[in-house]
N, C-alpha and C positions, 0 to 999 in steps of 0.2 A: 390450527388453520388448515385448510382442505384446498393444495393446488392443484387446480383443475387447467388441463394443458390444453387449449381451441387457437385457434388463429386470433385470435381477440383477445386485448387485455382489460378487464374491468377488476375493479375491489366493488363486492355486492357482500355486506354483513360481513361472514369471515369467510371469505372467499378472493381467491386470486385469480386470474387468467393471464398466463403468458401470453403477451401479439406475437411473439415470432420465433421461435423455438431455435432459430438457429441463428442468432444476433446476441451477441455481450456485450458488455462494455469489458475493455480491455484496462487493468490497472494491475500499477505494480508498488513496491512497497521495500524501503531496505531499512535493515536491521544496521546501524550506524552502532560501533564501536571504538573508543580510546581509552586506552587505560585501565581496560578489566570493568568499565560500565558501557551500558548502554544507553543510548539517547529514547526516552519514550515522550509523547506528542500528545495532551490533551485535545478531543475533538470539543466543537461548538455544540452546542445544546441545542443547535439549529440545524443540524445536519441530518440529512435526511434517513443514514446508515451508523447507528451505533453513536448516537448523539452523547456528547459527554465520556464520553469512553475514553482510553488511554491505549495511546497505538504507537506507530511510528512512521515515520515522513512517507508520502507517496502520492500519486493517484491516478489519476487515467491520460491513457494515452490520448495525443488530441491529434487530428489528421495534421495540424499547423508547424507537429513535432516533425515532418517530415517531408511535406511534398513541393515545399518551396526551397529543398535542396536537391542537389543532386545525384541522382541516383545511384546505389551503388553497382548494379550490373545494369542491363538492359530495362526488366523490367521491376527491379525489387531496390528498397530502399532498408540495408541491414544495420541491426543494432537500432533501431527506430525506440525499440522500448528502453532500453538502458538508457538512451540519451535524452528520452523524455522523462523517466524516471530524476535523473540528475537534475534538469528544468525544474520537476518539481521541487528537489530537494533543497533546490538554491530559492524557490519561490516562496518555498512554507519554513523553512529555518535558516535561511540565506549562509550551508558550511558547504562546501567544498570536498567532496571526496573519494576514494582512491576505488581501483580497480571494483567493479561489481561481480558477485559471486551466487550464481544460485543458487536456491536453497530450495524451495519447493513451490506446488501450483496450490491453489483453494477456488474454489466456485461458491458463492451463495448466490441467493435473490434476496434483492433490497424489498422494503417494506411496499414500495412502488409499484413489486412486480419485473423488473428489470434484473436478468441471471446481471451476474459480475462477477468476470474471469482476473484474478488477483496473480501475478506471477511473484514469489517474494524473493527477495536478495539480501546480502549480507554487505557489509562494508565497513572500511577501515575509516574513521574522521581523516580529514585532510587539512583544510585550515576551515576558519572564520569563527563568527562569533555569534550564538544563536542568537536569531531574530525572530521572532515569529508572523505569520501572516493574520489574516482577519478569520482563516480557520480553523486555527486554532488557537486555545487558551492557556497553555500552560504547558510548561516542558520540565524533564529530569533528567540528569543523569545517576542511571542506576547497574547495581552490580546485579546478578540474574536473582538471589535472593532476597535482597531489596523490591526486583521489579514484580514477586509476589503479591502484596502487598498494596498494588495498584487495583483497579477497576479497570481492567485491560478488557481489550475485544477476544471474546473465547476465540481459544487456540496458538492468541500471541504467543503466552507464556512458553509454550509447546516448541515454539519456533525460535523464541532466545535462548531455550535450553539446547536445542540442536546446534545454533551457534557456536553458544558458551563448550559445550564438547569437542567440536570442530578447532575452536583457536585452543584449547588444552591441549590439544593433543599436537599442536604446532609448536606449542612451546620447551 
């Protein structure tokens, strides 16, 4: 595929076009841990990014997460993403959980055309009992050698093993 960068977004044959060079969609994404496994998240086959693939809870920030509360200084509303982060995590596996921890940033462009700015985190379970939503299909808990093994979104794997080092080294 050949992206071509213009103020215009069109798909023509294999061709893309960014509308706006400087607009993401903003999502985030945690790496949910108890017990020495991780929690990984079947997507729908209808998803528009990485359909069927096997990821973990998250998604985008939605303005809703934030402006019908109040503000935290004059003009800024902080922690907007971690606590829509948790919204979703209670939305798409309805668990409950403990302090958020970053881990790292990722950027792609969806099949759309649309960049998508991903911030990932790590997280301890806290309570509940997964439920899943209507977008996803399938859940596991698995140990990082286990979660080989899956049809993950390239680069998961990359990010549970950063994890999995992280809480070894805690213990």
């Amino acid at each position: 595929m050949i992206w071509v960068i213009t103020p215009w977004f069109a798909a023509k044959e294999n061709r893309m076009e960014i509308q706006n060079l400087k607009l993401h969609r903003a999502s985030s994404t945690a790496i949910i841990h108890r017990n020495g496994k991780y929690l990984l998240v079947q997507r729908g086959f209808d998803k528009k990014a990485f359909p069927g693939k096997w990821t973990v809870p998250g998604g985008g920030l939605e303005v809703s997460d934030y402006i019908n509360l109040p503000k935290t200084t004059h003009d800024h509303w902080y922690f907007a993403v971690e606590e829509g982060l948790k919204r979703e995590i209670k939305e798409e596996v309805n668990l409950e959980i403990g302090p958020l921890n970053y881990l790292c940033s990722i950027t792609f462009i969806r099949p759309d055309g649309i960049p998508v700015l991903i911030l990932s985190y790590f997280a301890n379970y806290k309570s509940g009992e997964v439920k899943l939503d209507e977008e996803n299909i399938n859940y596991a808990w698995v140990t990082f050698e286990e979660a080989k093994n899956y049809d993950l979104v390239e680069g998961l794997i990359d990010e549970i093993k950063m994890v999995d080092k992280i809480l070894k080294k805690k213990r």
